[in-house]
C-alpha positions as a printed NumPy array, in Angstrom:
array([[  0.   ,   0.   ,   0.   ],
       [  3.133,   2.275,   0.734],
       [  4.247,   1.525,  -2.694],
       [  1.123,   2.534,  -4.05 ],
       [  0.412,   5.91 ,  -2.047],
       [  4.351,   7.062,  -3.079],
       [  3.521,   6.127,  -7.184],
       [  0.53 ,   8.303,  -6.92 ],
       [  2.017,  11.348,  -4.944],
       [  5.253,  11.14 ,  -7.682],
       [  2.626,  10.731, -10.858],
       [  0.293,  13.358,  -9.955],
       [  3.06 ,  16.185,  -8.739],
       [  4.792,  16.07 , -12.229],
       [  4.041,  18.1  , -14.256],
       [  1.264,  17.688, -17.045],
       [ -1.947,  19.479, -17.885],
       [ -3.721,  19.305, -15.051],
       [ -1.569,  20.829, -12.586],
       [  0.311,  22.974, -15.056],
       [ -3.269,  24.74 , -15.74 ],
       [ -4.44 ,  25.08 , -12.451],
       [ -0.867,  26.95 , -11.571],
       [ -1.51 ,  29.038, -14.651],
       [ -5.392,  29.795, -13.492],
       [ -4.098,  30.783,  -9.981],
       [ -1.42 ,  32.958, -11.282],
       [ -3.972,  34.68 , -13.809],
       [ -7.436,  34.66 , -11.742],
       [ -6.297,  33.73 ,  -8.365],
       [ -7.794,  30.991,  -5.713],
       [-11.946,  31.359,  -6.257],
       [-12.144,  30.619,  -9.643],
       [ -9.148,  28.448,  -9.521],
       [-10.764,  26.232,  -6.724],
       [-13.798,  26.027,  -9.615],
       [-11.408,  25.192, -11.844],
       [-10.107,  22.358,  -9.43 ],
       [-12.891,  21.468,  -8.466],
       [-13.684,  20.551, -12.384],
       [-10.687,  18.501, -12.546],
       [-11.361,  16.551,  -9.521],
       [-14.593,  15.357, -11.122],
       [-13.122,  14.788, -14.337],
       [-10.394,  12.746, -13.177],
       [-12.722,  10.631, -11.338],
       [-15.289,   9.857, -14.048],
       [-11.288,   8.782, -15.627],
       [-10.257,   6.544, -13.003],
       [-13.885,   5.158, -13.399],
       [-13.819,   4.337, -16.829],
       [-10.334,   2.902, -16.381],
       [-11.466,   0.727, -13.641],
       [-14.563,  -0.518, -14.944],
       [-13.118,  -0.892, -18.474],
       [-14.957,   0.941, -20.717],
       [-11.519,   3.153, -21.49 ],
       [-10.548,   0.126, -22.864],
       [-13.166,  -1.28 , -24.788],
       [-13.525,   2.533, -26.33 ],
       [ -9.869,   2.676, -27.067],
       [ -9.875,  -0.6  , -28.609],
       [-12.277,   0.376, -31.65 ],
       [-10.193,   0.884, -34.535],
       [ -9.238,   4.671, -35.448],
       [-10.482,   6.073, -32.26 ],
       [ -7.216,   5.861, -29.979],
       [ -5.661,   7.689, -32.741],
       [ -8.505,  10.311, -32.783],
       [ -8.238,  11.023, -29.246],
       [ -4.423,  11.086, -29.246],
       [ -4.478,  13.039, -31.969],
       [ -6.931,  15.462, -30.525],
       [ -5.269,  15.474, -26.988],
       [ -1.43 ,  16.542, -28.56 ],
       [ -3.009,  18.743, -30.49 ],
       [ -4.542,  20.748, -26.934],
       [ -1.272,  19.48 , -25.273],
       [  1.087,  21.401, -28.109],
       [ -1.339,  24.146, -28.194],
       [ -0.82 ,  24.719, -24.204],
       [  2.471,  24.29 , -24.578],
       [  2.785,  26.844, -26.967],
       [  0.778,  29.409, -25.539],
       [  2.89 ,  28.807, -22.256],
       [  6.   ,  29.727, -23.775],
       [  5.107,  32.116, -25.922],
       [  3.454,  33.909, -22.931],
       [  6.414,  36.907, -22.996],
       [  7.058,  37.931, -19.559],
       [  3.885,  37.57 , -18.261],
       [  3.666,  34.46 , -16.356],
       [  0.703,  32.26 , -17.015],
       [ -1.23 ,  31.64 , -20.35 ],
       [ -4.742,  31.605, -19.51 ],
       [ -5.823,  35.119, -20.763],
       [ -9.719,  35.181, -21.459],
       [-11.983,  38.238, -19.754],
       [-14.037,  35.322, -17.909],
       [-11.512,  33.072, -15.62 ],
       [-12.282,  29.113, -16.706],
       [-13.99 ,  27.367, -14.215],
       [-15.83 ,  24.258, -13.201],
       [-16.731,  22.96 , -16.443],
       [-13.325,  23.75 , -17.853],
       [-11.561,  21.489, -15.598],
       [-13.986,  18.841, -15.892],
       [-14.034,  19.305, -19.849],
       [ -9.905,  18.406, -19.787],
       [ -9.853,  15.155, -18.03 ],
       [-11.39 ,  13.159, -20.808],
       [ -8.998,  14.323, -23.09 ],
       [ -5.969,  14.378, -20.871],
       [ -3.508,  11.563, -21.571],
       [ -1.935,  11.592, -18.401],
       [ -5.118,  11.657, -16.306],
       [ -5.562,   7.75 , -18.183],
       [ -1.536,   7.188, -17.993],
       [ -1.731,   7.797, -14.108],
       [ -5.424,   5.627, -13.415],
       [ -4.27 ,   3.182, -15.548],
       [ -1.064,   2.479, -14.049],
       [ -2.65 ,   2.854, -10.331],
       [ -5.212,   0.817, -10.947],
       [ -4.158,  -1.944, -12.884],
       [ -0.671,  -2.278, -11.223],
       [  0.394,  -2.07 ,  -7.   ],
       [ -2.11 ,  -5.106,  -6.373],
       [ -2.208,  -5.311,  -1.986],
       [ -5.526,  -7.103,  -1.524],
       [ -5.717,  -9.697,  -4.541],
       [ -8.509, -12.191,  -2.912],
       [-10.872,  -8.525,  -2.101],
       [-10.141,  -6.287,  -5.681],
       [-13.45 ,  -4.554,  -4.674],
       [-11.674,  -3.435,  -1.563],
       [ -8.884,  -2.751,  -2.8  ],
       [-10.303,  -0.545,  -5.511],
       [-11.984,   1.617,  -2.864],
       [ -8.927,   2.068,  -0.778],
       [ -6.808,   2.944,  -3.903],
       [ -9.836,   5.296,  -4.854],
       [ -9.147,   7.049,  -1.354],
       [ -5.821,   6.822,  -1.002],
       [ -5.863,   8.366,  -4.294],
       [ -7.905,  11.423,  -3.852],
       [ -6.399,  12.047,  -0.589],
       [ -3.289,  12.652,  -2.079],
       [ -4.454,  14.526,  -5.239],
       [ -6.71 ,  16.947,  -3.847],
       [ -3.991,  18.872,  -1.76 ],
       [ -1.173,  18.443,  -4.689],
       [ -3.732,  20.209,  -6.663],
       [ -4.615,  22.678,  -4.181],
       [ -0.463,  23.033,  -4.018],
       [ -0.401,  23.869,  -7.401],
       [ -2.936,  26.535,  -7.23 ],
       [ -0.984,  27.873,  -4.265],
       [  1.818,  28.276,  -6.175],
       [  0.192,  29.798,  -8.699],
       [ -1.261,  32.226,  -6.501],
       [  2.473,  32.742,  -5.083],
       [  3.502,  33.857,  -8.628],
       [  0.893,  36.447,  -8.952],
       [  1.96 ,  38.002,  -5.922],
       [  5.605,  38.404,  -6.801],
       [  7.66 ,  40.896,  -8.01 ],
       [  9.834,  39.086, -10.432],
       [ 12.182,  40.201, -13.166],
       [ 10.745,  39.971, -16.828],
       [ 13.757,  37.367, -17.266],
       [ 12.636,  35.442, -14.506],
       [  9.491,  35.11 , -15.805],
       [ 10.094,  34.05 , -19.133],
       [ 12.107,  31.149, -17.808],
       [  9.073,  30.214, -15.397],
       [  7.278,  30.217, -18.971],
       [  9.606,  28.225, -20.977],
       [  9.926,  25.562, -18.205],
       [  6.49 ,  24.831, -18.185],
       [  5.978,  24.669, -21.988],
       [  8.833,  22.29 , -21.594],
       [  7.149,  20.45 , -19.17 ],
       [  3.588,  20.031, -21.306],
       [  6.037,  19.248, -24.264],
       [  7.321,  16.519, -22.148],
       [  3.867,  15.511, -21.507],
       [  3.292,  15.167, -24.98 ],
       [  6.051,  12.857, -25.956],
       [  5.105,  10.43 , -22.984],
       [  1.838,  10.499, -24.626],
       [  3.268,   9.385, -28.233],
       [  5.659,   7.11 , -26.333],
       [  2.613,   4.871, -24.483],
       [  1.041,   4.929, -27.537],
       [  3.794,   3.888, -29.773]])
């Protein structure tokens, strides 16, 4: 169960588009809509882990054409965020529309996020603890799971936050931006890696 609880701390504190947004919503809007915005991603990343567990990610994936579709769709969003990231300037964070993204936002990213099935997949199907109860150990992996990525979330968001209320240097700030479109890029080439 250890084993378990440090794979999802390390797979949800990396970097990718979850995390990576909600640090760019708190540095643009601050924490109330970025809470929304968490709060979206919570719920999207558990309909996720559901499909995962029950399957259906699968059997969807396995129809022919559609796993390239979706990959196709989600590097295209991926490189898109990653290229709005670092071509941001000096101003850190790339979310820029009048109305901050919220609720529906997050929970409109799951389904197409790549890790979000990378990370349930992996949890889910690997780390077995409890093979003769796999009901009970779903649930516990379930809590375990959310107990550890509601408050790296809410850490992102905080740190978000933290960069809105600095005063850094323009140069500073453009390296802030480069490293996270580095980060999404990296994203995307785990992406074409598990599918390849």
């Amino acid at each position: 169960m250890l084993e378990f609880a440090a794979a999802v701390f390390f797979l949800i504190i990396t970097p990718g588009p979850g995390v990576l947004s909600t640090a760019g919503i708190g540095s643009a809007y601050g924490y109330r809509p970025g809470l929304a915005y968490v709060g979206g991603l919570f719920v999207g990343n558990f309909l996720v882990a559901l499909l995962v567990i029950s399957g259906i990610a699968a059997a969807a994936l396995a129809v022919p054409g559609l796993r390239q579709v979706l990959l196709f769709a989600s590097v295209a969003y991926l490189l898109y965020l990653g290229f709005k990231i670092a071509f941001a300037g000096a101003r850190i964070g790339f979310i820029t529309p009048e109305t901050a993204p919220g609720f529906w936002n997050g929970f409109a990213l799951q389904p197409i996020n790549p890790k979000a099935y990378v990370v349930s997949t992996t949890l889910f199907s690997g780390f077995a603890f409890m093979p003769d109860a796999l009901w009970a150990e779903t649930i516990i992996k379930l809590v375990i799971f959310n107990a550890l990525w509601v408050p790296i979330h809410i850490l992102w968001l905080w740190a978000g936050v933290s960069l809105r209320r600095m005063d850094l240097s323009l140069r500073v700030q453009r390296t802030i931006n480069i490293g996270m479109a580095l980060a999404m890029l990296a994203v995307v080439a785990l992406a074409l890696f598990a599918q390849g």
